[in-house]
N, C-alpha and C positions, 0 to 999 in steps of 0.2 A: 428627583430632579437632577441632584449633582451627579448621580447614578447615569441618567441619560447623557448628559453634557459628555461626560468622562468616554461614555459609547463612543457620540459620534464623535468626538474627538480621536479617538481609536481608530475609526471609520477611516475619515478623511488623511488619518496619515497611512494606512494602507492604501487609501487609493491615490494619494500622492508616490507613492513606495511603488506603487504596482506602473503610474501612467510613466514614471522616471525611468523603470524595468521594463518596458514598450518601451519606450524612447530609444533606448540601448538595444534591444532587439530587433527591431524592425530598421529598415533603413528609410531615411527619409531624403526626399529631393529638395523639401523645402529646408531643413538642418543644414544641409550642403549648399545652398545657395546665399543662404545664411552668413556662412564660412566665405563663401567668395568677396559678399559686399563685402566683409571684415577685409579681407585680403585688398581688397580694391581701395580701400581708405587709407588703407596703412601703407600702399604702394606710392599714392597720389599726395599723403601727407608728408614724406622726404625727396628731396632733391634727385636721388637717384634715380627715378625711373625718367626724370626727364631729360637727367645727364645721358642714360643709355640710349634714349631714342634720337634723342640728339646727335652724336655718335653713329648711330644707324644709319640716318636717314642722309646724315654730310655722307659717309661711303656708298650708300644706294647712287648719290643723286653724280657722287663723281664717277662711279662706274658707269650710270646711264651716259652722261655726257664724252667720256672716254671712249666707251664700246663705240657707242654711234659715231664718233669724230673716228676714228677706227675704221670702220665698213662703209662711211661715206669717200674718203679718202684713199685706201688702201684697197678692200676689197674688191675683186670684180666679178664675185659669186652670182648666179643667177638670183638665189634667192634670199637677198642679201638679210630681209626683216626676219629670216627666219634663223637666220645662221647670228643673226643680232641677239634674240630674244635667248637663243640659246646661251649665248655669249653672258648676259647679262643675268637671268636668274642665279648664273652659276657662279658668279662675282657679287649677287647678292647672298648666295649664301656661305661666303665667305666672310661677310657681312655680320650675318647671325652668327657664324663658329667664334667670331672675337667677343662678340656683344650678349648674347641670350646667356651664358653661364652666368654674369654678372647681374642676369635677371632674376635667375631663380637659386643663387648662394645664401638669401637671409632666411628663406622658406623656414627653414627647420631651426639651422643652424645660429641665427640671429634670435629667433624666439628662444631658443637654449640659453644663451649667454645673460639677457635681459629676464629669463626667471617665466616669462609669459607664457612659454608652452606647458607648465605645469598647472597654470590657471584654463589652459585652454581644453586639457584634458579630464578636468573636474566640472564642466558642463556636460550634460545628457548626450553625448555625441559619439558613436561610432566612428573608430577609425579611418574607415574608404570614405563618409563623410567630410573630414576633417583634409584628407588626402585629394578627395575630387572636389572640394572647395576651390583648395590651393592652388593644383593645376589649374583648373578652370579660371582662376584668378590671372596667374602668370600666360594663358592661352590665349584672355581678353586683350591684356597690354599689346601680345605678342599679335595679333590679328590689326590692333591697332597701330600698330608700327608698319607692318605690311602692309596694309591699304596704303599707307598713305604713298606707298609706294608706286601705287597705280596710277600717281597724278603724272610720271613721266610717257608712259604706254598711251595711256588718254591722250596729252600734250599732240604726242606723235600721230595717235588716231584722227584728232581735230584737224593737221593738217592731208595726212592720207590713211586711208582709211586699208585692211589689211585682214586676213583670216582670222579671227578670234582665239579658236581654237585649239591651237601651239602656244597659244601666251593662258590660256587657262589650264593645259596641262602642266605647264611650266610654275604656275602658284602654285596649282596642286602640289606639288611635290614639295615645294616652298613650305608648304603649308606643315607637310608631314615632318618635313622633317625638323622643321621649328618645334612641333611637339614632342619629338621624339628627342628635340635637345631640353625640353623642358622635363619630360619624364626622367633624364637619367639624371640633369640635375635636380630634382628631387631627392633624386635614391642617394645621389654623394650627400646632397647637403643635409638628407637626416643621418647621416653616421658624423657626418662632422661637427665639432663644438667652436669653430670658430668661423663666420661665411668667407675672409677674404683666404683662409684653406681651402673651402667647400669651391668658393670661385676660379682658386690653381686649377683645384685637381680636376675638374669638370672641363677645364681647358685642356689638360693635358690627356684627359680620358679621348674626347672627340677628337683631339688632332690626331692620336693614334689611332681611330677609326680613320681621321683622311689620308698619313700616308702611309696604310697598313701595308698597302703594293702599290706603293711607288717603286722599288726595286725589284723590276718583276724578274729579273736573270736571275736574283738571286734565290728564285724559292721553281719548283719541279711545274712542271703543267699542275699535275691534281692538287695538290698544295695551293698555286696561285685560284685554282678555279675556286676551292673554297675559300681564300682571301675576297677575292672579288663575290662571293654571294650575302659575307658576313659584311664588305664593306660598306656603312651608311650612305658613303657620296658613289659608289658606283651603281649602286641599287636606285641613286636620285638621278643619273644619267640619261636614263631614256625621256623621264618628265622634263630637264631640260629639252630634249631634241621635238618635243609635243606626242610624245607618245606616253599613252596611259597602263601599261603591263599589270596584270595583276598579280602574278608574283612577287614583284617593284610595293604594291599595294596589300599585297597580305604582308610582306615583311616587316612594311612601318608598321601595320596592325602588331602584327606581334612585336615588335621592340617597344613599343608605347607600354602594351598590356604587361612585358615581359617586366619593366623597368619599374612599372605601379606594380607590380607583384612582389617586386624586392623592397619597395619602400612601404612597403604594408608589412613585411616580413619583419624589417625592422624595427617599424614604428610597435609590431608587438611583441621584439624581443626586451621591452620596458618591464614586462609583465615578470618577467624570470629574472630579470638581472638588476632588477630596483633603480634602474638608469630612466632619466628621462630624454 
């Protein structure tokens, strides 16, 4: 009888040993989603993410009012909503270049300091897990912050009403490249050990994407042409104007993937260099 006991006891911690080795092999949606709630509580649990939207939503709502006092006044463009919408995307995402680094600085680098990320990594959880929790986490807030940005376009629709179509390519690109500022603050904020570093340098990373050519005399025709392919805000240029390019839309593709690439790279250089 003890004989048997002792078996299945054997048993069960293999197949406890084996479903934990599945868990780490396989990837799962539901682990990741997992990871996001996690992230989503611990977002909604400190002051910060309401300070940021706050902050957002005061410059969204003074450039809405601006622009428009602007092209009501001044303009005498034929098409004034459309030269508007342009206007204003583009000033919202000046909006995100201050604000979204300060969204995604604690990711990594906040769980480093408080010891956390080393509990987080001793759960059954693959690393793109762990990583597409996070984004997906910081993609919610960040989606949430945007909408609400809709209430001014709306406002304006209630009184007249206007082509849809230039104001949803004009998100769209809002959209990309919110993520694309969330992706690379990822990748800073896992190399970094302290988030208000991870939040400089994430500032200073993307401003140098906005004014990589801003002095266009000083660099050759070929030179500027590849400044302008690699630059983030002139690749988002045509989405302000409501055109959708898919060059414009493979590129955020690839800066997003390129950017999760590098923060997976690092998140498994732990493995080799006893760092977490």
């Amino acid at each position: 009888m003890a004989e048997t006991a002792v078996t299945l006891g054997a048993a069960a911690a293999r197949e406890q040993s084996a479903n934990v080795t599945g868990a780490r092999l396989g990837f799962s949606f539901a682990r990741m989603f997992a990871v996001m709630r996690k992230e989503l509580r611990s977002y909604f649990a400190f002051p910060l993410v309401y300070i940021i939207s706050g902050i957002f939503l005061m410059l969204s709502g003074w450039y809405a009012y601006t622009d428009l006092k602007f092209f009501t006044t001044i303009s005498f463009s034929k098409d004034i909503i459309q030269n508007y919408w342009s206007m204003l995307v583009t000033d919202i995402l000046r909006g995100l270049l201050m604000t979204m680094p300060f969204l995604t600085m604690r990711q990594f680098a906040e769980e480093r300091r408080l010891g956390t990320v080393e509990l987080l990594y001793t759960y059954p959880l693959r690393d793109s897990e762990i990583l597409g929790g996070k984004f997906l986490a910081s993609t919610v807030i960040f989606m949430m912050m945007l909408g609400l940005t809709l209430l001014y376009p709306g406002y304006i629709y209630s009184i007249h009403s206007y082509a849809l179509f230039p104001l949803m390519a004009g998100y769209l690109g809002l959209l990309l490249v919110g993520c694309s500022f969330i992706a690379a603050g990822l990748f800073i904020s896992s190399l970094c050990e302290s988030q208000v570093i991870a939040g400089i340098a994430t500032i200073v990373f993307l401003f140098a994407l906005y004014i990589v050519n801003w002095n266009e005399s000083a660099f050759q025709s070929g030179t500027l042409d590849v400044l302008r392919m690699l630059s983030l805000f002139d690749q988002f240029n045509g989405f302000a104007k409501g055109v959708i390019e898919l060059a414009s839309l493979a590129y955020f593709i690839f800066f997003i993937t390129f950017f999760m690439f590098l923060t997976m790279r690092s998140m498994e250089a732990r493995k080799w260099t006893g760092r977490r």
